[in-house]
C-alpha positions in Angstrom: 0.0 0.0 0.0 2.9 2.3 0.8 4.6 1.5 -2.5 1.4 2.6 -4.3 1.4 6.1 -2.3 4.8 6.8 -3.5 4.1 6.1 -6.7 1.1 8.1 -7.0 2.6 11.3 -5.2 5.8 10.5 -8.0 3.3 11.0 -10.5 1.7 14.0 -9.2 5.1 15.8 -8.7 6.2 14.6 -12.3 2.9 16.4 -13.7 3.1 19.6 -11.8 6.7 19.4 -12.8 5.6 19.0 -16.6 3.0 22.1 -15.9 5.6 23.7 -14.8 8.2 23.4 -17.9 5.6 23.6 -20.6 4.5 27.3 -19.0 8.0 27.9 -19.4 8.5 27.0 -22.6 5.4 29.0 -24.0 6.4 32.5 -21.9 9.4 31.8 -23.9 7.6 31.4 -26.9 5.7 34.4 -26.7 8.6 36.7 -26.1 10.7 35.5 -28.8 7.0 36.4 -30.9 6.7 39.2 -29.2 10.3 40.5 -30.1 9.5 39.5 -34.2 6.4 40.9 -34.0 8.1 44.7 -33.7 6.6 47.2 -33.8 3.6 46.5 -31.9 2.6 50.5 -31.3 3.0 54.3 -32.6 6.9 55.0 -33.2 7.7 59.0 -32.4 9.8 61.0 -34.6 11.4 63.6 -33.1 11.9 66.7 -35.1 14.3 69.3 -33.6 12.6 72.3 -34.9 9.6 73.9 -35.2 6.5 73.4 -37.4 6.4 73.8 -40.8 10.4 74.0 -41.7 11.8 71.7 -44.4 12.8 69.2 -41.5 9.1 68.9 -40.2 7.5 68.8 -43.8 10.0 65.9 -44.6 9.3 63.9 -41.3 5.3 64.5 -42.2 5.7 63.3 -45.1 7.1 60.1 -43.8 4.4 60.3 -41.5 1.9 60.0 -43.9 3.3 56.7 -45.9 4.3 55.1 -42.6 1.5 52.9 -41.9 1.5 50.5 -45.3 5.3 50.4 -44.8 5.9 49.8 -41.2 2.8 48.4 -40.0 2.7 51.7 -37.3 2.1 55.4 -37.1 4.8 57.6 -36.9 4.0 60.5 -34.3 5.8 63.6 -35.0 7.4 65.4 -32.3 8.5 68.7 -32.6 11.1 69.7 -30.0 12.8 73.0 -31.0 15.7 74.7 -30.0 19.6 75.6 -29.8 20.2 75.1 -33.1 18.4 71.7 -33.3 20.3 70.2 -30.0 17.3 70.2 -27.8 15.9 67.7 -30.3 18.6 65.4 -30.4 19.5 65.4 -26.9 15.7 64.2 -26.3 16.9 61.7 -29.2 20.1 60.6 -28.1 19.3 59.9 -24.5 15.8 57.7 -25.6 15.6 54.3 -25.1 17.1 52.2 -28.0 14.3 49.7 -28.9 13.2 51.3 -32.0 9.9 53.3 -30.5 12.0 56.6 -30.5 13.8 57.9 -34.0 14.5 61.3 -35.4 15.4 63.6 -38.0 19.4 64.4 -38.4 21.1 67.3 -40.5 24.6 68.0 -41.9 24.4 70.4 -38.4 24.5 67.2 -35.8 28.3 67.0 -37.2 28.6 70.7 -36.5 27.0 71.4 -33.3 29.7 69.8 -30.9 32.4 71.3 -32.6 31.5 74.7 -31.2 31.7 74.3 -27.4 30.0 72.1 -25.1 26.5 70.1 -25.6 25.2 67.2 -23.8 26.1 64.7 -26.5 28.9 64.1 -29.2 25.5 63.4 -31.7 28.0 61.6 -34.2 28.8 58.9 -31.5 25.5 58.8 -29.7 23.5 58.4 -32.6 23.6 55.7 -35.4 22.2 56.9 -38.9 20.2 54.5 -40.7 19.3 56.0 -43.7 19.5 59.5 -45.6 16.6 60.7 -47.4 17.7 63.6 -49.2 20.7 66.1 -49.7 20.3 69.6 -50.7 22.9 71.4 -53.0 24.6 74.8 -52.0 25.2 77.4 -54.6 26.8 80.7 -54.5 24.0 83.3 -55.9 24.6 87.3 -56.3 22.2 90.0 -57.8 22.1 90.1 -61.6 22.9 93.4 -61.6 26.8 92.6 -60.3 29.6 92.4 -62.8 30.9 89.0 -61.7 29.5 86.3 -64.7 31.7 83.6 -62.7 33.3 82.9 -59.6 36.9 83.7 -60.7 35.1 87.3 -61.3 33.7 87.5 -57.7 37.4 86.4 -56.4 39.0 88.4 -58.2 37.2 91.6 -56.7 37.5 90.4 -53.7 41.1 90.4 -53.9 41.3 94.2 -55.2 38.7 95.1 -52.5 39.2 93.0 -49.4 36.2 92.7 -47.1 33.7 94.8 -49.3 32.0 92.0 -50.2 29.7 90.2 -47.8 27.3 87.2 -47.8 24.3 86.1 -45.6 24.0 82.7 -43.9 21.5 81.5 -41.2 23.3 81.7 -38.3 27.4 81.3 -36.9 28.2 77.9 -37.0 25.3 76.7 -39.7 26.4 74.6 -42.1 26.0 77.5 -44.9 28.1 80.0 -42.7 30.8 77.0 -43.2 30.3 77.0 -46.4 31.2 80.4 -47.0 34.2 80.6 -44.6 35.0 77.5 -46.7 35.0 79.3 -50.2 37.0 82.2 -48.4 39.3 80.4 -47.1 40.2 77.8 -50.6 40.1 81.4 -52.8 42.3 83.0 -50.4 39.9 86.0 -49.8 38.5 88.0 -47.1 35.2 88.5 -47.4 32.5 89.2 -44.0 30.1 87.4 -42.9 26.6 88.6 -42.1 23.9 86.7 -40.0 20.3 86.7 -40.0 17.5 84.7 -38.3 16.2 82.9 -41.9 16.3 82.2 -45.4 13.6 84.7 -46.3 15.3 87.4 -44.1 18.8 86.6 -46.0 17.3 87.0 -49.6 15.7 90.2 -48.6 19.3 91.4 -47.8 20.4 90.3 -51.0 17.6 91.5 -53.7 18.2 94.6 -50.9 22.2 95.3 -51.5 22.7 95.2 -48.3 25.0 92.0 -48.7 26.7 90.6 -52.2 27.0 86.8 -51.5 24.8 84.3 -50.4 25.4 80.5 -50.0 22.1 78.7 -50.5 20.1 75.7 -51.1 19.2 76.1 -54.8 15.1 75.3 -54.4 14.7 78.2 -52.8 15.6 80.9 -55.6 14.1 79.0 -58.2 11.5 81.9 -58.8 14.5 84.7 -59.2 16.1 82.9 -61.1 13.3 82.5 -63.7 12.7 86.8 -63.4 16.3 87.4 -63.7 16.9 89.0 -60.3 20.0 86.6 -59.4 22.2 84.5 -60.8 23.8 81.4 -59.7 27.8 81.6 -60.2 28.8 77.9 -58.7 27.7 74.8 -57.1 28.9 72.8 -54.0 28.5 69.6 -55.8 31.1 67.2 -57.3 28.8 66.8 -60.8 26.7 69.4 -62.5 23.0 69.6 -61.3 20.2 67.3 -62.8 17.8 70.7 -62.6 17.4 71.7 -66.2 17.5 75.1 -64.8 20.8 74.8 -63.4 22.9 71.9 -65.2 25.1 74.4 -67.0 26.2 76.3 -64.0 29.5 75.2 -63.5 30.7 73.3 -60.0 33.4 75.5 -57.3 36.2 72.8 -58.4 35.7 73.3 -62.1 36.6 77.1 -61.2 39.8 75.7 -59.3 38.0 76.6 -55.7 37.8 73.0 -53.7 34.5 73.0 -52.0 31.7 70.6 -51.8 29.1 70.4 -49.4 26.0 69.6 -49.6 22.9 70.0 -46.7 21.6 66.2 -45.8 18.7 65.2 -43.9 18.0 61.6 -43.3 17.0 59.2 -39.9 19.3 58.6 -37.0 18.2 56.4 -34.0 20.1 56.0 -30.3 22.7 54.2 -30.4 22.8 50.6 -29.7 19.5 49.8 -31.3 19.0 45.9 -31.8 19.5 44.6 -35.1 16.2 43.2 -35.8 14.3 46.1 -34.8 17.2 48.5 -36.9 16.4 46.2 -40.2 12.4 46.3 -40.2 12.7 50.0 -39.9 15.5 50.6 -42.5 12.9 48.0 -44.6 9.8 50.3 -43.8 11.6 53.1 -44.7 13.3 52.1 -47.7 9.5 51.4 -49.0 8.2 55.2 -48.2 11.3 56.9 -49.7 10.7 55.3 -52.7 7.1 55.3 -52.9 5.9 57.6 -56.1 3.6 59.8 -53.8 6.7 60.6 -51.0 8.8 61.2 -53.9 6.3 63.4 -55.8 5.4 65.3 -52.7 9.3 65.8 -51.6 10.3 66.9 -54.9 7.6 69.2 -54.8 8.6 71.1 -52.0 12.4 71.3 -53.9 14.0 68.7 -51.9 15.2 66.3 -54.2 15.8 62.4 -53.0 19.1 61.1 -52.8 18.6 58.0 -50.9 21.3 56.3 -49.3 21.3 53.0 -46.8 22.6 52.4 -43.5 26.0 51.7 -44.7 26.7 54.1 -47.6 25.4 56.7 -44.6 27.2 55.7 -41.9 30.4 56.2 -44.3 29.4 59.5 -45.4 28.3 60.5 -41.7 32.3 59.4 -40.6 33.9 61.5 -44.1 31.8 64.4 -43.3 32.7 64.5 -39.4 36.0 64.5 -40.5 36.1 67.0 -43.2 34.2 69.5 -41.0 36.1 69.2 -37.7 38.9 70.1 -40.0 38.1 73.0 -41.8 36.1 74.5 -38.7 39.5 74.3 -36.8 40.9 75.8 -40.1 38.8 78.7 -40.4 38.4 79.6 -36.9 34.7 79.6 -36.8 34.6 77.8 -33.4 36.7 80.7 -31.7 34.1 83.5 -33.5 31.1 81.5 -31.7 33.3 81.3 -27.9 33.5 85.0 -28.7 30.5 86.3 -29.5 29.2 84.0 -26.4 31.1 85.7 -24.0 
C-alpha cells in the first residue's frame, strides 16, 4: 500500500513538474513572438525644430506613408531649439528599442564642434538611412559684374572685405560653407547673420550684402525673373535641374568646395539589429514610394537615398572633413566669442 502512495505522489510531482516546464516554454515562446512581431505601437519622430520648416514637412511626409510600410504610425514630435540640440538630446538619450527615431542634419556633425553640448550626436547616434541632400550654390544680384566665380574672387582680392554674404546663423552649415569658399580662394570676405532664409534673400535682392550661400530650391523663382544669378555649385557633378545643369561646380573654377545640406533618420545608439532592419525595410519602402517622392520633390528637396552603410560612411567623411576645416577657419573661436 505504501509503495502505491509513492508512486502516486511521484506521478503527481512529475505532472506539476511538466506544468511547470511547458508554461515555461510558452512565456518563452511568446517573447521571442513578441520581439519578431516589432513594432507593436506608434513609433515618435522627433523633429528638432519647429513646425512647418523643411525638417518637419520631410518627417510628415514620412508620416503620412508610414503605416502600409511599417505596419505603425509615426507620431511627430516637434522639440525645437539651440540650433536643433534640444531635439537630439531628447533623441540621443531615448531608449534604443526602435519606438523613438529622429530627423538628423549636416548640423548634428557641426554642433559639438562649437563648445560644449550634452552629446557628441556623431557617436551617440547611429544613422540608418538619408533621405535627401540639398545642393549649396553661390547666388549674387544680376545686376553685379561678376559672370563667374573667378570674377567675384578676383574683386574680392582688389577690395578685401567689401564683399559680404548672408547665412542663417554662426556655425550653420552654410556659414561654413562660405568661410569655406574664403578660405580655398584666399579672400577676405564678411560674414553677415540673419534669423532665416527669407530674411537673407531680402538682404540680398536689398544690397545690403553681395553673397549668399544657398540651397538652390529656394531661388528657383529669381532665377526664372532674372533677379540673381547662380555663379557655382557645391557639388562634385553638374546639377540634374534643367534650370541649373550648366552652371559650372566651385572645383571646375579651381576653388575646392563641396558640401551639400543632408537630412536623413538617425536612431540611439545601440538599437538591436532586428528592430534596426524592419525599420531601414519600412523606410526604404516610403522613400521610394511615387507619392513621397512626388510630394518631396515638390517642396524642392530632391531624393538622394542612401542606406545604412553608404550613410554611416558619409556621416564618418563628413565629421571628419568639418572638424577640419572649422579648426581651419576659426569659426569655433568667432562663436566662444560672441558667447562671452
Amino acid at each position: 500500500m505504501a509503495s502505491k502512495k509513492i508512486a502516486a505522489v511521484l506521478a503527481a510531482c512529475l505532472l506539476t513538474m511538466s506544468l511547470i516546464i511547458g508554461g515555461c516554454t510558452n512565456k518563452s515562446d511568446k517573447l521571442v513572438s513578441t520581439s519578431q512581431e516589432y513594432p507593436t505601437r506608434p513609433i515618435s519622430i522627433i523633429v528638432p525644430s519647429t513646425v512647418g520648416g523643411s525638417v518637419d514637412l520631410l518627417a510628415r511626409a514620412l508620416a503620412t506613408s508610414a503605416v502600409n510600410y511599417i505596419s505603425q504610425p509615426l507620431v511627430v514630435t516637434n522639440i525645437p531649439g539651440g540650433a536643433a540640440t534640444i531635439g537630439w538630446n531628447e533623441l540621443a538619450r531615448a531608449k534604443a528599442d526602435g519606438y523613438t527615431i529622429g530627423i538628423v542634419t549636416t548640423g548634428l556633425i557641426l554642433q559639438p564642434l562649437y563648445g560644449s553640448t550634452r552629446y557628441h550626436y556623431s557617436t551617440a547616434l547611429e544613422p540608418l538611412v538619408q533621405v535627401v541632400s540639398l545642393p549649396i550654390a553661390a547666388v549674387v544680384r544680376s545686376d553685379q559684374p561678376w559672370q563667374n566665380l573667378n570674377d567675384l574672387i578676383h574683386h574680392a582680392k582688389e577690395h578685401p572685405g567689401e564683399i559680404k554674404f548672408g547665412h542663417p546663423g554662426l556655425g550653420s552649415p552654410r556659414h561654413v560653407v562660405g568661410e569655406m569658399f574664403a578660405m580655398e580662394a584666399g579672400i577676405d570676405i564678411k560674414q553677415v547673420p540673419f534669423s532665416g532664409e527669407s530674411e537673407e534673400l531680402a538682404a540680398l535682392l536689398g544690397g545690403h550684402i553681395q553673397l549668399i550661400f544657398v540651397n538652390t530650391s529656394i531661388i528657383k523663382d529669381h532665377i526664372k525673373s532674372g533677379t540673381l544669378r547662380v555663379l557655382a555649385v557645391a557639388t562634385e557633378q553638374h546639377l540634374n535641374d534643367d534650370m541649373f545643369k550648366d552652371v559650372l561646380t566651385f572645383k571646375e573654377q579651381g576653388v575646392d568646395v563641396v558640401s551639400s545640406l543632408w537630412y536623413g533618420i538617425g536612431v540611439p545608439k545601440g538599437l538591436p539589429q532586428t528592430e534596426k532592419d524592419k525599420l531601414v525595410e519600412g523606410l526604404n519602402g516610403i522613400i521610394h514610394d511615387p507619392e513621397f517622392i512626388k510630394k518631396i520633390e515638390a517642396l524642392g528637396m530632391p531624393i538622394e537615398y542612401l542606406g545604412p552603410q553608404d550613410f554611416s560612411q558619409k556621416w564618418l567623411a563628413d565629421n571628419s572633413r568639418l572638424t577640419k576645416i572649422v579648426k581651419n577657419t576659426g569659426i569655433a573661436e568667432r562663436i566662444a566669442a560672441q558667447k562671452n
